[in-house]
N, C-alpha and C positions, 0 to 999 in steps of 0.2 A: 504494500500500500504506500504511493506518497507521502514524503513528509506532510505535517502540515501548514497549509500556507500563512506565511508571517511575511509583513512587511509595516510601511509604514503607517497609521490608521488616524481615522477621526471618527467618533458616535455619531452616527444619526441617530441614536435609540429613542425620541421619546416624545413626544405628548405636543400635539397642536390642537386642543380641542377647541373649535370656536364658530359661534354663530353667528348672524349680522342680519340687519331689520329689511324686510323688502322694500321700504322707502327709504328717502333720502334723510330720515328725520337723524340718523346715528349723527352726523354733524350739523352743525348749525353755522350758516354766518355768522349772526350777531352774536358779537360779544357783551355780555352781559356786565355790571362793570361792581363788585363788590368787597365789602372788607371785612367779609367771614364767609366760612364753607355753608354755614344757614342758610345764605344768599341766594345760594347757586343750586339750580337744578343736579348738575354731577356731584354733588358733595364739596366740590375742591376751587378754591378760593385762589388763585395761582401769587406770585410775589407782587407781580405786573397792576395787581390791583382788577383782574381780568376774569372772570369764572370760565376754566375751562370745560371743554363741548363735552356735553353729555352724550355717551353713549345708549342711544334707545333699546329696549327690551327685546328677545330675541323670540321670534316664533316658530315654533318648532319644526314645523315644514322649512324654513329656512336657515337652519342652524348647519354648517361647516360640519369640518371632520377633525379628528386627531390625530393628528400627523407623527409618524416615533420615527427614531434613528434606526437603525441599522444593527447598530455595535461591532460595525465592520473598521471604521475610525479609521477610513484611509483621508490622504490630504484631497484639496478637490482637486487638484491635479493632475494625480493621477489616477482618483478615481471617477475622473469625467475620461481619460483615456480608455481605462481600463474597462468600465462600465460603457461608453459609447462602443469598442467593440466586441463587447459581448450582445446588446441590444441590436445590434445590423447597423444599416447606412442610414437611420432616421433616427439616429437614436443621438445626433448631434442638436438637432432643430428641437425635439423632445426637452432634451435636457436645460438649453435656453427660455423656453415657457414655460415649463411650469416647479415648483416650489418642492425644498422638504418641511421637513419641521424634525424636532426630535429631541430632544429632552430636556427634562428641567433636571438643574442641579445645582446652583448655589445659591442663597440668597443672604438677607443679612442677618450678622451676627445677635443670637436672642438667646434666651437661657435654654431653648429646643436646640441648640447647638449641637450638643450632644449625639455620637452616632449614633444610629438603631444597631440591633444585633441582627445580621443578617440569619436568617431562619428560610433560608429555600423558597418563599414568595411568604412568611407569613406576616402577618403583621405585628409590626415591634412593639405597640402600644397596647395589646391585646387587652391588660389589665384595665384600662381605660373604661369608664361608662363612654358607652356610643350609644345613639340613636339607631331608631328601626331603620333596617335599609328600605328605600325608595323603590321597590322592586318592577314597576312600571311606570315608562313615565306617561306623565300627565296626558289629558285628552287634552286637546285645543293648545294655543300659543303658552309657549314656557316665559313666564311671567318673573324674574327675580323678587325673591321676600325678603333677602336680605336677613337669613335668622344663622349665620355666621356657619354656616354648612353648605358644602357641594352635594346632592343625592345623585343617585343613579339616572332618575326623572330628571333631572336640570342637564343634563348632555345628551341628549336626541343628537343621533348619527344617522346616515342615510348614506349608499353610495349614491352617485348620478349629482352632486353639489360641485360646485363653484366657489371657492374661496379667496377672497383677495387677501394678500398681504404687501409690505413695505419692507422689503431686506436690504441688509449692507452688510458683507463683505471685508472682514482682513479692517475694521474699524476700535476703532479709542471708544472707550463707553465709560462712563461713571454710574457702577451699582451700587453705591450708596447713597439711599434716599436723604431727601429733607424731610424736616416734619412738619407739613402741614397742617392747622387746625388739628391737630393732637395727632395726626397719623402720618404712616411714614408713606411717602410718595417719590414711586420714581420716574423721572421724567424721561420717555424714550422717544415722543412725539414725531422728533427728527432727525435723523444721521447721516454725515454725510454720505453723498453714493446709492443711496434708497433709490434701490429700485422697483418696481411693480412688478406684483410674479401672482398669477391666479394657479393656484391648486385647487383639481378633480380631484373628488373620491371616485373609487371602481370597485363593481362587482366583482368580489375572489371568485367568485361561482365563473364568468365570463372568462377567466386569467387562465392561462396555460397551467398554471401552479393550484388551481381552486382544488380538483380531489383530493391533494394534500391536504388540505385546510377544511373539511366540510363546515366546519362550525364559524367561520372568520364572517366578521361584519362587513367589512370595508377594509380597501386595501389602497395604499397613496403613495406619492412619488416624497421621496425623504429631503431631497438636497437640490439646491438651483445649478449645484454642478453635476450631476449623478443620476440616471434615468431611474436609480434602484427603486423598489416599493418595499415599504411596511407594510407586513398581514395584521390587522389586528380584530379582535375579539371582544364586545362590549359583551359586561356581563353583568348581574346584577350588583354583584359585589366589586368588581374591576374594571379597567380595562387594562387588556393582557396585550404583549406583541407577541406574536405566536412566530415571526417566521419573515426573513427579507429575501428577494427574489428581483432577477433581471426583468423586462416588463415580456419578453420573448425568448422561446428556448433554443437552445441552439448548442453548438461546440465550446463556447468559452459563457452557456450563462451561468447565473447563480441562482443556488436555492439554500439557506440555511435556516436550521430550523431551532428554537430555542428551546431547552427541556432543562428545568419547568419555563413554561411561558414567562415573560415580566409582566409582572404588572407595573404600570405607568400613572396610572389613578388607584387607588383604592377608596372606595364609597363605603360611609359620607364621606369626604374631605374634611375637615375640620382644620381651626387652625392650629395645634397639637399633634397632629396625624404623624406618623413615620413610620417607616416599614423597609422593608431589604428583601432581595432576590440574589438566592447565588442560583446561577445557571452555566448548563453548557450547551454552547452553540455548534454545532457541527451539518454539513454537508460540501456542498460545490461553489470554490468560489469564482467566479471566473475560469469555469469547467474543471480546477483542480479541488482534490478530494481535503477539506481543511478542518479543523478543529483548534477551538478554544474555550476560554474560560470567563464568566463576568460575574460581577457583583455591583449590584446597582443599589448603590442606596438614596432616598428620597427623604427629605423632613421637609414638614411646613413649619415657615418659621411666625408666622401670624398674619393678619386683616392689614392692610390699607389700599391703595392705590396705583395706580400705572396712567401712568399718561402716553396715549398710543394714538398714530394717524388719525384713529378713527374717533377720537377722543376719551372722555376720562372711565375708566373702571373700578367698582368697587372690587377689590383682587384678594386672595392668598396667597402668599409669596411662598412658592416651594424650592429647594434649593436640593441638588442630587449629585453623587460623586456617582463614577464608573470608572471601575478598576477592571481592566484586559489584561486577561494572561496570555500569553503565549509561548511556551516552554518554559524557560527561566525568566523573561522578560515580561513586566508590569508597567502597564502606561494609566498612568491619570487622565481623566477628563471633567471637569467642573460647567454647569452651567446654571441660569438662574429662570424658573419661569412662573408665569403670573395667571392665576387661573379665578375666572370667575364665573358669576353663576350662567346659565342658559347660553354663556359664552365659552367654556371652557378654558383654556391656555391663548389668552391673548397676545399675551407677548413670551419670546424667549429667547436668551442668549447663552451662547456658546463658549466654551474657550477653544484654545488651543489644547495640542497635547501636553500633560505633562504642568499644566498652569499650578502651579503651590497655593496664590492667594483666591482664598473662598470669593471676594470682591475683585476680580481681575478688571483688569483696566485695558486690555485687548484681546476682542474678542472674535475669533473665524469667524463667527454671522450672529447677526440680530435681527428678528421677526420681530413683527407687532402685524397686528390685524389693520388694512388702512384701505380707503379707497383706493 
């Protein structure tokens, strides 16, 4: 059997969940002009004296997908080469339209700091009082209440959706909030390089790769450099990635599969939630036969705000390391992402490999949700 393949990597592993209003109302012109967060429809009061755009409630028929990485953590370099010829000769033009997304992983420092013990997907907090899980969701438009929990019911997935986002690229970021009106707010609104990248969900069922996967919700393109797709799995209690895959089969595709699945969300969300996944990933990666190892760990580190294109969100700030093994060789990966209600993961940023500070200050990509 071939060794297994190693080279150099980046995570797509994780989590774009998010929805957007069928009208124009998610931004607004006017600027509203106030000197408290009372004031302001969004909650958020900005420095400027200025209330920033509220973002409108999401309806469920129009709610986005969850976009996860990979946990292949190649760079985009060469995994836009590597992945454009495994996908054929349209897998160059693919790859420039449309988006990934993929995990959260750091956020700011709070007494939740503390890792979880990872436990094979279970969750670290177990001991915790939780509420009932949300086991269906809601009939009619998903409505935020604002009662400091994500349910199951508050992320309506669907393939066959359209999602806009606002990415940049190899950019300087500051995740360290300010504190607004008593909560911590990060501003991501604009960066340089932002560009527009619309992400489809797709029926697994329709994929070359779907009998693997009978049970897989929707399946997305992970990276604005990488045609790869995340399988993923909503469930009552999670959502799982089950499995990344080239979008066509061929001689050099890929199919890896994750045993046990991640889970990416755990439901409810709360802002105390933490939880850990050790797993191994093995199958085809670029037609060779590869195996590795991860550990995903997630903490919310509490409630406040993100200021995104599309403007302001009430958010949980979840914050996730990923550690890749590959023989004797372990790569870090840190990112930060922002999840709200009937919206999912509005915003999320990436690091590099290998980043040390939980607050990085450059990062391989940043999403937010934006016209």
């Amino acid at each position: 059997m071939p060794a297994p393949h190693n080279r150099p990597h980046r995570p797509e592993f994780v989590a774009l969940l998010l929805g957007w209003a069928a009208s124009a109302s998610a931004c607004t012109d006017t600027v509203a002009v106030c000197h408290s967060g009372a004031q302001c429809a969004s909650g958020v009061c900005l420095a400027s004296g200025s209330c920033a755009p509220e973002a409108s409630d999401a309806a469920a028929g129009d709610v986005g997908a969850v976009f996860g990485g990979d946990g292949l953590g190649r760079s985009a370099d060469s995994a836009a080469k590597a992945d454009t010829r495994a996908a054929g000769p349209d897998a160059a033009a693919e790859a420039a339209g449309t988006g990934d997304i993929e995990p959260a992983k750091d956020a700011p420092a709070s007494p939740g700091d503390a890792k979880p013990e990872a436990t094979g997907g279970q969750d670290a907090s177990a001991g915790d009082t939780q509420p009932p899980l949300d086991a269906d969701p809601p009939a009619g438009p998903c409505k935020p209440n604002h009662d400091g929990q994500i349910v199951h019911g508050e992320v309506p997935i669907a393939p066959g959706l359209t999602v806009p986002y606002r990415v940049a690229e190899n950019v300087a970021v500051n995740l360290v909030p300010k504190t607004v009106e008593g909560k911590p707010t990060w501003d991501l609104a604009s960066l340089p390089g932002d560009a527009k990248v619309d992400v489809v969900t797709l029926d697994p069922a329709k994929q070359w790769f779907g009998k693997h996967y009978p049970d897989a919700t929707y399946a997305v393109q992970l990276t604005k450099a990488s045609p790869l797709l995340g399988v993923f799995r909503l469930g009552a209690a999670s959502l799982d990635l089950l499995a990344v895959a080239s979008p066509q089969d061929g001689l050099f595709s890929t199919r890896v599969t994750y045993d046990p699945p991640v889970a990416m969300l755990k439901f409810p969300l709360t802002a105390t939630s933490a939880w850990a996944t050790k797993t191994t990933v093995s199958g085809l990666l670029d037609g060779v036969v590869s195996a590795w190892s991860e550990t995903v760990e997630l903490t919310a580190m509490g409630q406040g705000h993100l200021l995104a294109p599309m403007g302001a969100f009430p958010i949980i700030a979840v914050r996730g390391r990923v550690d890749k093994k590959v023989g004797l060789f372990t790569t870090t990966y840190r990112s930060y992402a922002f999840v709200a209600e009937c919206y999912g993961v509005v915003g999320k940023v990436d690091s590099k490999a290998n980043e040390g500070q939980p607050e990085f200050t450059q990062a391989a990509e940043a999403r937010r949700v934006g016209p």
